[in-house]
C-alpha positions in Angstrom: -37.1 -10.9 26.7 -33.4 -12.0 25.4 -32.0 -9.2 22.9 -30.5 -10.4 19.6 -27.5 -8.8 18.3 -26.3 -9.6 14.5 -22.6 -9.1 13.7 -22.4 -8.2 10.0 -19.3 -9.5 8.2 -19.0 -6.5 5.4 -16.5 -9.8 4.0 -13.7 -7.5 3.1 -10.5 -9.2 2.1 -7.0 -7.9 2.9 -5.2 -10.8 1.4 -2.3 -8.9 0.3 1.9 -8.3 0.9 2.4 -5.0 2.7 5.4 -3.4 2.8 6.4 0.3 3.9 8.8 1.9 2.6 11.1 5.4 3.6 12.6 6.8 0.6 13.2 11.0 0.5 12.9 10.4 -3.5 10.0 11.8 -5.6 7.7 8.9 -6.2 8.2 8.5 -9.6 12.0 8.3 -8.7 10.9 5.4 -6.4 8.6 3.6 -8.7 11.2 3.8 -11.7 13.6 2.2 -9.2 11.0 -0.8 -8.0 10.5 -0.8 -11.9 13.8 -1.9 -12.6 15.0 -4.3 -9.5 11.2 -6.1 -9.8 11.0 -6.4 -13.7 7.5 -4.2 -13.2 5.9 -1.3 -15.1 3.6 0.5 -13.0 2.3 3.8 -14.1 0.9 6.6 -12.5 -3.0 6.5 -12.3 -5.5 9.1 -11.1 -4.5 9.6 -7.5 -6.1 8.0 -4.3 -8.6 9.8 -2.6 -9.5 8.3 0.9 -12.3 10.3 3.2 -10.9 11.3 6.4 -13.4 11.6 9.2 -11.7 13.5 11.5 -11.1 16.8 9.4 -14.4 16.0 7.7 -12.2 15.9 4.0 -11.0 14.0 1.3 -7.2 13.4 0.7 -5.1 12.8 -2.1 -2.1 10.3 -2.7 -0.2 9.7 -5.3 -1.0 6.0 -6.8 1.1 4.1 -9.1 -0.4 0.5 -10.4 1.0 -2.5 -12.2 -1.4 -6.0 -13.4 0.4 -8.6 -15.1 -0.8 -11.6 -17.3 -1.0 -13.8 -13.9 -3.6 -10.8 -12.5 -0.9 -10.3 -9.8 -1.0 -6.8 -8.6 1.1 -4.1 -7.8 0.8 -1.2 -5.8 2.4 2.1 -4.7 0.6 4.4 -2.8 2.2 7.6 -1.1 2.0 7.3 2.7 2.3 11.4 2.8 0.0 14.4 1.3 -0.6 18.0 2.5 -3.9 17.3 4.1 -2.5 14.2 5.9 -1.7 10.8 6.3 -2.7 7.7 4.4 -1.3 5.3 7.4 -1.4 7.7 10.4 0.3 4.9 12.8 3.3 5.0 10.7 4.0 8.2 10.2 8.0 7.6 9.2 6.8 6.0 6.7 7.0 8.0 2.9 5.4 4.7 1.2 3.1 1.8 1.1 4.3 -0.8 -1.5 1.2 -3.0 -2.3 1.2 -6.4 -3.5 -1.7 -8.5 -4.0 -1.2 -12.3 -5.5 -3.4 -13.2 -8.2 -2.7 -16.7 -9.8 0.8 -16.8 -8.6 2.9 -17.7 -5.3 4.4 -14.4 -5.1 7.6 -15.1 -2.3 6.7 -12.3 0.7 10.3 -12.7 1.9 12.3 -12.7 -1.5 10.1 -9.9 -2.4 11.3 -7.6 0.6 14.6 -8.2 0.2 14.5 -7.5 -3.0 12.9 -3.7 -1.9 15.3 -3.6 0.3 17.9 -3.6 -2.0 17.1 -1.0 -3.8 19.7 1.8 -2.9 17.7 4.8 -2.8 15.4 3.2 -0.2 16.5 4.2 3.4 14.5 1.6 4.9 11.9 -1.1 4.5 9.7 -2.9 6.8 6.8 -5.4 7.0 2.9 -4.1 8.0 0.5 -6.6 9.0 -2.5 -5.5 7.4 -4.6 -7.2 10.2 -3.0 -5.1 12.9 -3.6 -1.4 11.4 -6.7 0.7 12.8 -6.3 2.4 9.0 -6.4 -0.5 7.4 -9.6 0.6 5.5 -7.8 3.2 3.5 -5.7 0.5 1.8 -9.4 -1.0 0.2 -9.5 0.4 -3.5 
């Protein structure tokens, strides 16, 4: 007798802009800054906590969020906290800027160089969301 396997598609979405970010600034030094250069006003919100398997505990990271009219989101997350690592692949990384379109065309590219110009950022690169083994922490 054939066996039937079923593939569940748990249908999450990770249709958003990911960038990560190294900055040795506080965070609310850095969100201030993105503030400014992005014409934003994200505020600090009850931190993340994400589950981690491996040491069998929850960890916290700081979490800053911004919704405009257009329902565009934005997002960021601390990559960093004493019990570990939000992103463990990129462990350089200080930051995860988060950006998730709502009703407009947000620019990817004009919105990283815009992060990159920022002064107090050290560095700036893209993450493909589709490519991280983590990339079920970054589902809130």
């Amino acid at each position: 007798m054939a066996k039937t396997f079923l593939k569940l598609n748990e249908g999450v979405s990770y249709d958003f802009f990911l960038f990560g970010i190294i900055c040795q600034h506080k965070d609310y030094r850095l969100c201030r800054e993105l503030n400014l250069k992005l014409n934003l006003a994200m505020k600090r919100e009850e931190d993340l906590d994400v589950f981690n398997p491996k040491r069998m505990e929850n960890q916290s990271f700081s979490f800053f969020q911004f919704v405009n009219e257009e329902e565009d989101q934005f997002n960021l997350l601390a990559n960093k906290s004493s019990k570990g690592l939000l992103i463990p692949e990129h462990k350089q990384m200080d930051y995860v800027f988060l950006i998730r379109p709502g009703r407009t065309k947000i620019d990817e590219q004009e919105m990283y160089d815009s992060v990159r110009e920022i002064s107090i950022i050290l560095g700036a690169y893209r993450l493909d969301v589709r490519k991280l083994k983590s990339k079920e922490n970054l589902v809130f």
